[in-house]
N, C-alpha and C positions, 0 to 999 in steps of 0.2 A: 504494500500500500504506500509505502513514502518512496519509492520509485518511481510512481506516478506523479506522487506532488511533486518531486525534485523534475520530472519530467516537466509537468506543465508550467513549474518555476522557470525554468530555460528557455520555455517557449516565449512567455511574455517578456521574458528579459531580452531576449535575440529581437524581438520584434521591437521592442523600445531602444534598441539601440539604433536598428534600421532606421524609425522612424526619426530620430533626432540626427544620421547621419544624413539621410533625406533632407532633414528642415535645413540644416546647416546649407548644404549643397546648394537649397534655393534660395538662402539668404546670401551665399556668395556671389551667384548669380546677377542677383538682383542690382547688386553692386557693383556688377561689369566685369567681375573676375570668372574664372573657369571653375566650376561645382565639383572636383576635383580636390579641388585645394583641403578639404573638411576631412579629408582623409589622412594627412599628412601630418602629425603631433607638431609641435610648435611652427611648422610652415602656415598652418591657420592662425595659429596665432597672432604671427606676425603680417599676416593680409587684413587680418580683422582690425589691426592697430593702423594699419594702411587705410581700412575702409571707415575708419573712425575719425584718421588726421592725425592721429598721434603717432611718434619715431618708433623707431622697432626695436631699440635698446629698453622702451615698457616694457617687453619680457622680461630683463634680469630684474626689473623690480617685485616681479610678479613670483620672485624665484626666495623673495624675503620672508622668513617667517612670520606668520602675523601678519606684518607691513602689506605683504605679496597678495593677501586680501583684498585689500583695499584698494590695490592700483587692479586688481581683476573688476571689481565693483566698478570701480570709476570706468574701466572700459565696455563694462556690459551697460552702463547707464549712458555712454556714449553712442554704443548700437542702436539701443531705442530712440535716444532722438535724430542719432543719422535716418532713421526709415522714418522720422514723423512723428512718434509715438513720444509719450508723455513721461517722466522720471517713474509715477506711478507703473508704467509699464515694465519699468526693471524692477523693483518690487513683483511684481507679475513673475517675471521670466528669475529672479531668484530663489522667488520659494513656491512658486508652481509651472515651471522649466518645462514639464512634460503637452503643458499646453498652452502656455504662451510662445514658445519656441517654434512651434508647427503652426500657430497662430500668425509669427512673423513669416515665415519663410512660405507659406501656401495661403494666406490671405494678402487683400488687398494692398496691405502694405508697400510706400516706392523708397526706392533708396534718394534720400534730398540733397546729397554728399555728405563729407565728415561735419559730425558736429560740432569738431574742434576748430575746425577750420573756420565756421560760421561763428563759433563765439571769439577766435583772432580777428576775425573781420570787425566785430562790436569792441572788443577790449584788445588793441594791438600791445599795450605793455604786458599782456598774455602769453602773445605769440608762440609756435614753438614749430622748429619747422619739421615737417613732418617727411618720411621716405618716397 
């Protein structure tokens, strides 16, 4: 009997993974990049900080304990307002990921460019140049 359950545990997990490598794919997409890239461990990473306007040296921040938190935060809160969407949306896609995620990448959602870049535009002693 618990071969089963451990069977059908596997299935929904393989299928939750699919489906957030999917979401991913068509958030990169969306972005202008190749749906490829979701595949690839820190190569996403670093398009993601590209598709946000931030340098690609945020990964080793991101590599801090604790700290590395926080600059992951700040970039997922950067995603949502690149596609449009509201700071509340990263709260969404933090602590319920499995459908705010597929929310982003298979709904309406457009990519408006980085939203770093739009807030250098407002605050230039911001600035930061990005890759």
């Amino acid at each position: 009997m618990e071969e089963a359950g451990a069977g059908i545990f596997i299935v929904f997990y393989l299928a939750f993974i699919v489906l957030m490598i999917a979401s991913m794919w068509k958030i990169f997409e969306k972005a202008g990049h190749p749906g490829w890239v979701a595949l690839v461990p820190f190569y996403n990473t670093i398009i993601m900080l590209k598709i946000v306007g931030k340098p690609w040296w945020w990964l080793l921040f991101m590599f801090i304990p604790y700290a590395g938190a926080v600059w992951a935060i700040w970039t997922v809160n950067l995603m949502s307002l690149s596609y449009g969407k509201s700071t509340g949306y990263t709260f969404g896609i933090l602590f319920l990921s499995p459908i705010f995620i597929p929310m982003l990448g298979f709904g309406d959602a457009t990519y408006n460019g980085p939203a770093a870049a739009d807030a250098a535009k407002h605050y230039p002693e911001y600035a930061e140049e990005s890759i």
